[in-house]
C-alpha positions in Angstrom: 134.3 76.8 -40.6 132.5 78.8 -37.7 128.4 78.4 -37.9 127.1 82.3 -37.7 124.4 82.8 -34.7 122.9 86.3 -35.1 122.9 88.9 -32.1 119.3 88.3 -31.7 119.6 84.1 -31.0 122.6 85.2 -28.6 120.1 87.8 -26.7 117.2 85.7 -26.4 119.8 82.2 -24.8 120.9 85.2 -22.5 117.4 85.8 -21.7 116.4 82.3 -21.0 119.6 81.7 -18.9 119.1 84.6 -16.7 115.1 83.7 -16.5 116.2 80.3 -15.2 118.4 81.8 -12.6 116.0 84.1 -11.2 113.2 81.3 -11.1 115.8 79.0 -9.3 116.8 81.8 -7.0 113.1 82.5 -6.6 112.9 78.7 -5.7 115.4 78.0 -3.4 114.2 81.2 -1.2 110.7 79.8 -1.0 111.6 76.4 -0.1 114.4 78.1 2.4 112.1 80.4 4.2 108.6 79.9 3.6 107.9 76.5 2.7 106.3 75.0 6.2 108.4 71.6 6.5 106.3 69.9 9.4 103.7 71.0 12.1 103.7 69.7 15.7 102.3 70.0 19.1 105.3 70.4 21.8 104.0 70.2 25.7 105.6 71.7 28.5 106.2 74.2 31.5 106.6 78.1 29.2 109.7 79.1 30.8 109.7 82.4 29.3 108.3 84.9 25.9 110.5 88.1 25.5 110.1 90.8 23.2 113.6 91.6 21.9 115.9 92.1 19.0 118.2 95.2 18.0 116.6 96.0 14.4 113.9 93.8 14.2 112.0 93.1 17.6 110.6 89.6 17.8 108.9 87.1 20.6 111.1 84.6 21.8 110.5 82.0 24.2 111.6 78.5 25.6 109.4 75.4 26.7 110.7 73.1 29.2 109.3 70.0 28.5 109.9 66.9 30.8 112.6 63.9 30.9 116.3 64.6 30.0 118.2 64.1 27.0 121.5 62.4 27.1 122.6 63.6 23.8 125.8 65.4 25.3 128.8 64.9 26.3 128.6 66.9 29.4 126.2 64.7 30.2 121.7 65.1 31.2 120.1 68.2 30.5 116.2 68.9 30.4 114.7 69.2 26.8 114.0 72.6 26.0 112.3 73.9 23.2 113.1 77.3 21.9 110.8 79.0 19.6 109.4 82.3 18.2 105.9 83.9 17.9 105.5 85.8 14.5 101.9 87.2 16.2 101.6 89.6 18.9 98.4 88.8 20.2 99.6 85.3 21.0 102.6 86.4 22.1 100.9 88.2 24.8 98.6 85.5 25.9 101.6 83.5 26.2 104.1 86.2 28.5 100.5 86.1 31.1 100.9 82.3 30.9 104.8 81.9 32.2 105.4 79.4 34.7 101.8 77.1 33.7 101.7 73.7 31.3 101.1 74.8 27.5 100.4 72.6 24.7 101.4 74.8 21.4 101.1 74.6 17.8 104.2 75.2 16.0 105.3 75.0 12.4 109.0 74.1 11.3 110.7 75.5 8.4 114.1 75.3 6.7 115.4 78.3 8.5 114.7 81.2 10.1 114.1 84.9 9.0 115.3 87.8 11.1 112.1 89.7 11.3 110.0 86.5 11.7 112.2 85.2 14.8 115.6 83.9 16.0 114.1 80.1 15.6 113.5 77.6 12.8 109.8 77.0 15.1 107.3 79.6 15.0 104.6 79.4 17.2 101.1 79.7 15.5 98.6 78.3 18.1 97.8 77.5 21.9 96.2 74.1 22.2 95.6 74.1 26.0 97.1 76.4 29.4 96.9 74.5 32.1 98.1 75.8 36.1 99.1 72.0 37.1 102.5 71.1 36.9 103.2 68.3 34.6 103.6 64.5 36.9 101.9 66.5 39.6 100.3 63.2 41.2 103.4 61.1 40.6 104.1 59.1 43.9 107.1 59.7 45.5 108.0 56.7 47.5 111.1 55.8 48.2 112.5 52.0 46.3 113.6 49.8 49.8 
């Protein structure tokens, strides 16, 4: 013998299932996109901070920071760290500061969002521009 459930019990477990769908969606694109998963300070010689993008224009830059990774199989290659810049005022601070030592303030999430930047790292502070190279005063004498 089948147990009767009226239309309106069968309404309101539909309601409740699609409620806890959208609140998981609603969830997962937080955490995803907007939930800040670490904060950092990267050093290094600003390479370069371009403006570019086909439908959504966004600052893009690259650090060159010192020592070499070894990670590869092709073998050494300098670290780089690639990042975007979500504000324009910054953004254009940094394109006058190409070529110098920057100390930035960067926040890590999940992933990235087109019209935020190509990166993971958005840029949300300068610590420090400074026109010295970095291991300027190193020695360089030659091991006999």
């Amino acid at each position: 013998m089948k147990k009767y459930e009226s239309p309106k019990r069968k309404s309101k477990v539909k309601t409740y299932i699609l409620l806890f769908l959208i609140l998981g969606l609603g969830a997962f694109i937080f955490v995803r996109y907007y939930f800040v998963f670490g904060t950092g300070v990267k050093s290094g010689e600003l390479n370069y901070l371009v403006h570019k993008g086909v439908i959504f224009k966004t600052y893009e830059g690259k650090l060159i920071q010192t020592g070499f990774r070894a990670d590869k199989p092709e073998g050494f290659q300098s670290n780089q760290f690639e990042f975007s810049v979500a504000d324009k005022a910054l953004a254009e601070k940094l394109m006058l500061a190409s070529g110098k030592n920057v100390q930035l303030h960067y926040k890590e999430y999940f992933a990235a969002i087109p019209w935020r930047g190509f990166t993971k790292f958005i840029v949300d502070s300068i610590i420090d521009i400074n026109d010295s190279k970095p291991n300027a005063n190193l020695p360089y004498d030659v091991i006999p």
